[in-house]
MARRO-414202 format. One record per residue (C-alpha): x, y, z negated. Coordinates in pm, whole numbers, padded with zeros to 5 digits, always signed. Each point is the difference from the previous one (the first is absolute). Layout:
XYZ/...
end
This chain:
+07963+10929-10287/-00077+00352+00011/-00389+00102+00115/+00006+00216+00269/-00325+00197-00030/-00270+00030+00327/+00035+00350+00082/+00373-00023-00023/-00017-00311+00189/-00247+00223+00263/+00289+00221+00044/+00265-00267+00002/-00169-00169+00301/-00059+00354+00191/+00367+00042+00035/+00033-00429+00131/-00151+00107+00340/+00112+00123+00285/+00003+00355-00085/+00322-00081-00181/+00304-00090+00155/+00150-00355-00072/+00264+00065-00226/-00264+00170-00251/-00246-00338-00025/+00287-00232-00033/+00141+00222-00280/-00332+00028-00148/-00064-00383+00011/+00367-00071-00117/-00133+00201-00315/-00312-00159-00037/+00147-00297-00062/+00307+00117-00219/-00108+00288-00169/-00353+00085-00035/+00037+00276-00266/+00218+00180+00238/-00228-00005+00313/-00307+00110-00263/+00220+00280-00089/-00001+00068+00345/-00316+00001+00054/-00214+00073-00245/-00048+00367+00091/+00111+00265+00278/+00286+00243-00054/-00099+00330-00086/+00074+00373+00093/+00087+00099-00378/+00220+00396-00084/+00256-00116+00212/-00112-00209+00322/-00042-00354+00019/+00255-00213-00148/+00039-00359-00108/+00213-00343+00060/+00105-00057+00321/-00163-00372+00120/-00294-00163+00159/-00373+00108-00165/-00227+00284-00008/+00227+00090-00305/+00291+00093+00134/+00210+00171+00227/+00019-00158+00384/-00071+00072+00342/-00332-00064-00001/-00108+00200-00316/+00175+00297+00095/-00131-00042+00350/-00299+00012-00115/+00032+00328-00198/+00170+00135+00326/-00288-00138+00223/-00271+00200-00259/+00252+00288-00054/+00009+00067+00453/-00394-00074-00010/-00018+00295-00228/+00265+00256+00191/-00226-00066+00324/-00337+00108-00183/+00199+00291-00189/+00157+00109+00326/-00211-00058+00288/+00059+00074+00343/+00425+00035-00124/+00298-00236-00009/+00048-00026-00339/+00392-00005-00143/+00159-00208-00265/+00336+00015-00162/+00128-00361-00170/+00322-00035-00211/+00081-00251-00216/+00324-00131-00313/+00235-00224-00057/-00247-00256-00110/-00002-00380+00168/-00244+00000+00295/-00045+00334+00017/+00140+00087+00319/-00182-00284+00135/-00337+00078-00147/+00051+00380+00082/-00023-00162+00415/-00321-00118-00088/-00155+00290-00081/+00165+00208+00283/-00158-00310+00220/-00376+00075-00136/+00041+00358+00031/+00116-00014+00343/-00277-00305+00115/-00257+00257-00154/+00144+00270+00254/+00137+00208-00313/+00394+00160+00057/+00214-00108-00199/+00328+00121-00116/+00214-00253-00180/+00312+00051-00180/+00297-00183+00114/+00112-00115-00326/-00044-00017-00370/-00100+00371-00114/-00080+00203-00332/-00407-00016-00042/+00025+00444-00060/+00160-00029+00353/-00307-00168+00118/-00214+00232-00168/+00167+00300+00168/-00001-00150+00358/-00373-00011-00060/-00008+00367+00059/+00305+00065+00279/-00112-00258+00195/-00338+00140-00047/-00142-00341-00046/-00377-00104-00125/+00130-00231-00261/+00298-00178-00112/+00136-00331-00153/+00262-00146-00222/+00055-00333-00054/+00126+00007-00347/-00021-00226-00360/+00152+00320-00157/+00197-00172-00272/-00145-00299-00054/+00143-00360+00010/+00168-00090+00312/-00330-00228+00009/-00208+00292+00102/-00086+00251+00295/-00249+00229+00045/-00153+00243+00271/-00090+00376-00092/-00237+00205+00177/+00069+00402+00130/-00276+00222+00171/+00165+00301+00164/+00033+00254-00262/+00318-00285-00086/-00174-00116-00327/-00156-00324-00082/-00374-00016+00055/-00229+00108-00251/-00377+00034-00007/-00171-00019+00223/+00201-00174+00231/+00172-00248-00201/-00352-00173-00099/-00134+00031+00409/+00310-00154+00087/-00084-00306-00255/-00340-00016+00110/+00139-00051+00354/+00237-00236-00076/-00255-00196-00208/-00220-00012+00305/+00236-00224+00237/+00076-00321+00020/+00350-00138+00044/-00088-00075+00356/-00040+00347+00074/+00356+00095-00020/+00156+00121+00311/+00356-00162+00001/+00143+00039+00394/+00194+00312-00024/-00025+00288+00272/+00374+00049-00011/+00017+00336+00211/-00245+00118-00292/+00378-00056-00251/+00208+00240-00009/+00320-00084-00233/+00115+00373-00209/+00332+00133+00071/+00223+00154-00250/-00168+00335+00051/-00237-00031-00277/+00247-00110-00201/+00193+00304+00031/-00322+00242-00064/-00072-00175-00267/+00341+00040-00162/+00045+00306+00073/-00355+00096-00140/+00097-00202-00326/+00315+00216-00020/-00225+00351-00002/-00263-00113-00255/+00228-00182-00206/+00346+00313-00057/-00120+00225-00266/+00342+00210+00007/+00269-00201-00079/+00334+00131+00136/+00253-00153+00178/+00257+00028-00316/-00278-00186-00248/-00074-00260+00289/+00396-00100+00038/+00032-00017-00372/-00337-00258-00061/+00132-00330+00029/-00316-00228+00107/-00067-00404-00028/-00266-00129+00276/-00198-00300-00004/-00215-00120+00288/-00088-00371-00176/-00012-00154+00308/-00251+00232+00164/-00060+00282+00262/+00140+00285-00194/+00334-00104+00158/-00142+00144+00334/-00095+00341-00111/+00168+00086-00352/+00336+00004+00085/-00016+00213+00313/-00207+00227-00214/+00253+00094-00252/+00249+00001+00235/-00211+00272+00237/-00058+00208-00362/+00403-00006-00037/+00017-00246-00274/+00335-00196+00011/+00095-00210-00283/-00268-00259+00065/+00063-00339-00106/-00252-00277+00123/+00037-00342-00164/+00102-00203+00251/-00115-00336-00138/-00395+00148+00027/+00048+00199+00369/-00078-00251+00227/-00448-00032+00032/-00066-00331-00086/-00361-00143-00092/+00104-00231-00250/+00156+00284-00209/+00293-00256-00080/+00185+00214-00315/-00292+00101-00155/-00252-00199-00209/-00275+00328+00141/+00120+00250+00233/-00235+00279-00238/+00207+00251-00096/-00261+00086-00276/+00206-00286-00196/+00347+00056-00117/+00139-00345+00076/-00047+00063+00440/+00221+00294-00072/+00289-00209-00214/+00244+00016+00287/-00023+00338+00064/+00055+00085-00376/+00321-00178+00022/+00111+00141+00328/-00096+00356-00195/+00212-00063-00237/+00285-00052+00194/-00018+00257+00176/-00109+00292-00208/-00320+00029+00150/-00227+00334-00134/-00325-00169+00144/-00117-00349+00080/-00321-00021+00294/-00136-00379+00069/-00313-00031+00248/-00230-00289+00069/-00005-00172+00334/-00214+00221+00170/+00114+00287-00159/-00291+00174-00123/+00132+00007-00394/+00318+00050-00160/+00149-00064-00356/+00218+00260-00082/+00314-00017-00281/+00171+00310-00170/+00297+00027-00253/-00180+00048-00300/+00114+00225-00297/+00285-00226-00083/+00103-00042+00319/-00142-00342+00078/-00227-00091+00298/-00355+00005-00097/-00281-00138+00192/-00268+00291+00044/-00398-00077+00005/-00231+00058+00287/-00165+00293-00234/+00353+00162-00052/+00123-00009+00362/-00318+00148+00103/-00026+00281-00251/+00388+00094+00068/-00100+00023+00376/-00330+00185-00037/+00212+00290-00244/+00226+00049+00259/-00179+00006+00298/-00217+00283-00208/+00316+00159-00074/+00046+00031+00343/-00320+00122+00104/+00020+00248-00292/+00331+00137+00136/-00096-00012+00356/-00325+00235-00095/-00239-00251+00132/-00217-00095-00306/-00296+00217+00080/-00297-00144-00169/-00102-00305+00308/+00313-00244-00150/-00076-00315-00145/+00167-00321-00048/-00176-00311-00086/+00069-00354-00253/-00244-00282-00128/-00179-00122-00252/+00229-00187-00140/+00332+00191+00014/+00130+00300-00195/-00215+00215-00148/+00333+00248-00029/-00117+00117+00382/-00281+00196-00182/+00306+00187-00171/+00179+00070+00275/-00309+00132+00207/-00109+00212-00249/+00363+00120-00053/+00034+00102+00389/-00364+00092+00055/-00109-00275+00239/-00219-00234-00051/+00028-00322-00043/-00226-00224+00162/-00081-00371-00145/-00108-00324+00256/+00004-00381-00036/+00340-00192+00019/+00133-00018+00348/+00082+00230+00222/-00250-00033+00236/-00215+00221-00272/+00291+00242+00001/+00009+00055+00413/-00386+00012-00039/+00028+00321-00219/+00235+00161+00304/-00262-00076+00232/-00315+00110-00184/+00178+00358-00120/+00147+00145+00377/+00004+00335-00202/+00242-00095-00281/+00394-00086+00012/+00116-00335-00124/+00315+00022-00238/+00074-00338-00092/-00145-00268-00187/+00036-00367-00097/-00085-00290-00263/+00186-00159-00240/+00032-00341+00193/+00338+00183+00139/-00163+00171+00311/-00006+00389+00071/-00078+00188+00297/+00176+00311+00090/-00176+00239+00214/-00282-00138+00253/+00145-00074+00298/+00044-00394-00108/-00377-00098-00177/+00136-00276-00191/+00275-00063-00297/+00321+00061+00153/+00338-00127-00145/+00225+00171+00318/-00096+00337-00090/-00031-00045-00363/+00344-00174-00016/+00177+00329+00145/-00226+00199-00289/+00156-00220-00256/+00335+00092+00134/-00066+00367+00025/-00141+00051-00330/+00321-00205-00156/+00237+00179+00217/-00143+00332-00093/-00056-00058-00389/+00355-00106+00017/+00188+00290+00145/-00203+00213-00276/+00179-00203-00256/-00292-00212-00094/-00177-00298+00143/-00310-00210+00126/-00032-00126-00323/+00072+00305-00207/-00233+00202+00168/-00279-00258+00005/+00047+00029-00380/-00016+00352-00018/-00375-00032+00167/-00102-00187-00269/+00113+00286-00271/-00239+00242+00243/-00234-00221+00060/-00030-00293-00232/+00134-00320-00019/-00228-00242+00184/+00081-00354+00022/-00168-00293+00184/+00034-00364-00048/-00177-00273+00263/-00074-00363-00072/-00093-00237+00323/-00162-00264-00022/+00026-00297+00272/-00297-00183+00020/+00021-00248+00316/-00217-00187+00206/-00406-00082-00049/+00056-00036-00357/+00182+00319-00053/-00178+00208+00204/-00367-00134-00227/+00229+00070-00303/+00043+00383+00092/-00300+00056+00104/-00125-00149-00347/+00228+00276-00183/-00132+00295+00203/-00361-00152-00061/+00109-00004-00403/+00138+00379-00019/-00341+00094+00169/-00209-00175-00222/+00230+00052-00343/+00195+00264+00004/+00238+00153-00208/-00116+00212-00241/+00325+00117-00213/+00328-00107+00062/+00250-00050-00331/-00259+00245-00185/+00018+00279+00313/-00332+00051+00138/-00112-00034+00389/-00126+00311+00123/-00091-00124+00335/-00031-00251+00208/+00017+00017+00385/-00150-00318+00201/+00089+00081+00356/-00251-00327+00150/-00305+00227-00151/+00151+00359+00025/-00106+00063-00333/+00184+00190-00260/-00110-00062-00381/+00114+00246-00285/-00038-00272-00328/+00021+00271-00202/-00304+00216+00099/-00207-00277+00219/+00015+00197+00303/+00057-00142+00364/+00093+00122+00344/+00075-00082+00327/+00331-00042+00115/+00069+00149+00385/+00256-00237+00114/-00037-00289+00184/-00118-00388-00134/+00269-00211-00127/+00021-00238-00272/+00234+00192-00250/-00114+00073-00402/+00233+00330-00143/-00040+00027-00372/+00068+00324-00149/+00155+00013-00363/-00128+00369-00222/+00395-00003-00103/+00076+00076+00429/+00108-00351+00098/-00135-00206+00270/-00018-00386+00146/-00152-00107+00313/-00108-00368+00077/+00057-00102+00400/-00039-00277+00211/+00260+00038+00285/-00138+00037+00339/+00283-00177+00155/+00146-00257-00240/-00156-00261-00220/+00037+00196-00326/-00153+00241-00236/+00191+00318-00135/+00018+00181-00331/+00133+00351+00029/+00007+00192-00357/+00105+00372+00003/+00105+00156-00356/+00140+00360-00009/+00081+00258-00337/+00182+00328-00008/+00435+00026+00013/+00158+00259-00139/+00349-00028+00127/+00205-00184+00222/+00194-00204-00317/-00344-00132-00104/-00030-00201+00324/+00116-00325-00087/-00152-00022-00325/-00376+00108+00163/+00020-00231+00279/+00068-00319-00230/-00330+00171-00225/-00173-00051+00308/+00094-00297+00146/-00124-00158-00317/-00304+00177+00001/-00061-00118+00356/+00041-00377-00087/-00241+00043-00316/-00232+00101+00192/+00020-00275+00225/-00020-00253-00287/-00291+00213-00138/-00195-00084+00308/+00146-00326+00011/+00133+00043+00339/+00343-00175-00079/
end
């Protein structure tokens, strides 16, 4: 017999009274009695905002994802709106994915808005999260929300928070709106809807937002290159299928095939082992369909549509599976070539990455004479930058866990519009006799060849969670000196905004926000970052090595150089 322990037993009983509806205490007593590790699990702690929103297992407990805990945050969330707002109506925009319960627990929030006398606007069905993010702003709304696990396991769901500029909420908000939350009690949440308060969204945002996505996203592709690129969709189950589709077809692209076994939204992701196109076995099927068709370009999304994996044919002619960081710095060229061209790069340009992505972006800023500015990971850092620099122009900008953002009028990651710049840039590279691939390549030769290898971690439960925390704890309080007989130069602990040079002793102060990342840098140029995901229940290892190319034939042979080099590294620092 398991011992439950008293405060978790304090919080266990809480939810056993009348507050609670009686579904929840006869579930909770049901696992009481059969499985007492589970019902610790959940819980033993509340869920917590991390980078990306709240977002857990879906069941009974403090831990998890249900009506009353997101109630709760939506309770806190209209308390805040009224003080921020007084004497208006505040608005609020709610979509939601494919994911099971979503539509269900997306009512629930409309219903606390609307009993809290907030308007809401609530899409009909199943949309992108950039969508969301952009009806922010044209419905002129005070914040927005998307229920969303991102691409989790079918177990999860999750419930991210937009203020009005349509990005997430960042300091100072984001920690009042915690506070507030953390104030009420469970019998403070306003369930009984005000139904005239609901207003459900027609398809006209749907068509502004297309039809936005279709001017940020064409970087002059012509009709001829667009009927001779030959493109393989993949919406794993997930919203994409709403927006992506319509999009291409609005930009004039023709010869799109989806894979039909993956279009229909489903929650439980049923062909897929994880619908993240970061790996290369969600986007198997569309590989094969690729193949038999002759496809130039393969695009997969997760379910709500905020990242895409993208595949080109390769030197060979094979399909090869692209990284976040080489997506992202074939997107940024080109939307500077484009500026370039159109005249517009006039000193105020910047476009923006994080810590732990590319440090290529540097390159191509320098190169095009904007700079490039550097923020935590997510996106919410990246929308921040818009907002707190009204006087310069946002290019582009993204991260290399397969999200980019083109232009600002979404303020998230944003696979719709990204999707059609894949396409553009293959269609256009291909009616100059070259390709995606080729001319990703021929970067590297101006450049340098930069390559980045990440290692996750999953660490679940109370036990995993103790076990990263002890490994952040240990880099802190030991940490690496040389790596494989290559000094550190620095090392950069984001928890105490300190920067350390080893080699001279001398420490600053890092301007960027808390968070509890370690970035060791190598004298020979390389890099490795330790992170505890926000989000998930693991910790992440991203290593960036880079040397000079000289020509295109050396490719092959420097890349394998550096792939080694990465995974020494990592078994230097005993990471794997």
């Amino acid at each position: 017999m398991i011992h439950i322990e008293p405060k978790i037993l304090d919080r266990i009983n809480t939810w056993l009274t009348p507050t609670f509806d009686n579904e929840t205490q006869e579930t909770i007593k049901h696992s009481i009695a059969n499985n007492p590790k589970d019902i610790q699990e959940s819980f033993y702690k509340d869920l917590e905002f991390g980078t990306g929103g709240m977002r857990g297992i879906m069941g009974v407990g403090t831990n998890r994802i249900n009506k009353y805990t997101l109630g709760k945050s939506t309770q806190g969330l209209s308390d805040y709106l009224h003080k921020q707002f007084p004497g208006e109506t505040p608005k609020a925009v709610i979509a939601y994915d494919c994911r099971h319960n979503s539509k269900t627990l997306a009512k629930v929030v409309a219903d606390v808005f609307s009993a809290n006398g907030i308007e809401v606007y609530l899409f009909e069905d199943l949309r992108p999260t950039p969508e969301l993010s952009f009806a922010v702003r044209h419905l002129n709304c005070h914040c927005g929300i998307v229920l969303t696990a991102s691409h989790n396991p079918p177990e999860y769901n999750g419930y991210k928070v937009y203020w009005g500029d349509g990005g997430q909420v960042v300091p100072p908000h984001d920690g009042a709106i915690i506070d507030t939350i953390n104030n009420l009690d469970y019998s403070d949440i306003k369930f009984e809807a005000n139904d005239s308060l609901i207003h459900n969204i027609s398809t006209d945002v749907d068509n502004a937002f297309i039809d936005a996505s279709v001017e940020n996203g064409s970087v002059g592709a012509t009709q001829a290159a667009k009927d001779n690129l030959t493109v393989v969709f993949t919406s794993l189950h997930g919203t994409s299928i709403t927006a992506v589709p319509e999009t291409l077809k609005r930009a004039g692209y023709k010869n799109v095939h989806i894979v039909k076994q993956q279009e229909q939204p489903d929650g439980g992701f049923p062909t897929v082992k994880s619908p993240n196109p970061e790996e290369p076995a969600a986007l198997k099927m569309a590989l094969e369909l690729a193949e038999k068709e002759g496809a130039d370009i393969v695009i997969g999304t997760d379910p709500d549509c905020d990242r895409l994996g993208v595949a080109v044919r390769n030197s060979e002619g094979n399909m090869q599976l692209l990284n976040g960081n080489q997506t992202m710095v074939m997107m940024t060229d080109f939307l500077l070539k484009k500026w370039k061209a159109e005249g517009k790069i006039k000193g105020k340009e910047f476009i923006a990455t994080t810590i732990v992505s590319t440090p290529m972006l540097h390159k191509l800023a320098n190169a095009y004479g904007v700079a490039n500015k550097v923020v935590l990971t997510g996106f919410k850092w990246i929308a921040k930058l818009i907002k707190d620099n009204p006087g310069l122009n946002f290019i582009g900008g993204g991260e290399e866990s397969f999200g980019y953002m083109v232009g600002d009028f979404v303020r998230d990651k944003d696979a719709v519009t990204s999707t059609l710049l894949a396409c553009e840039i293959a269609a256009i590279t291909k009616s100059k006799g070259s390709s995606f691939y080729d001319e990703l390549i021929k970067l590297y030769v101006e450049h340098g060849c930069f390559k980045e290898k990440l290692v996750s971690l999953t660490k679940k439960g109370i036990e995993g969670a103790e076990e990263i925390k002890q490994m952040m704890t240990d880099a802190r309080q030991n940490p690496v000196k040389e790596v494989n007989g290559v000094k550190v130069a620095r090392i950069e602990d984001y928890e105490s905004s300190t920067s350390k040079n080893l080699l001279t002793g001398k420490e600053t102060s890092i301007d960027i926000p808390k968070s509890n990342v370690i970035m060791y840098y190598l004298e020979d140029g390389s890099q490795v970052a330790l992170r505890p995901s926000g989000t998930e229940p693991k910790i992440k290892f991203y290593v960036s090595v880079n040397t000079p190319i000289s020509s295109v034939d050396g490719f092959k042979s420097t890349e394998a150089q550096l792939d080694a080099k990465a995974e020494t590294i990592l078994k230097g620092m005993n990471l794997i």
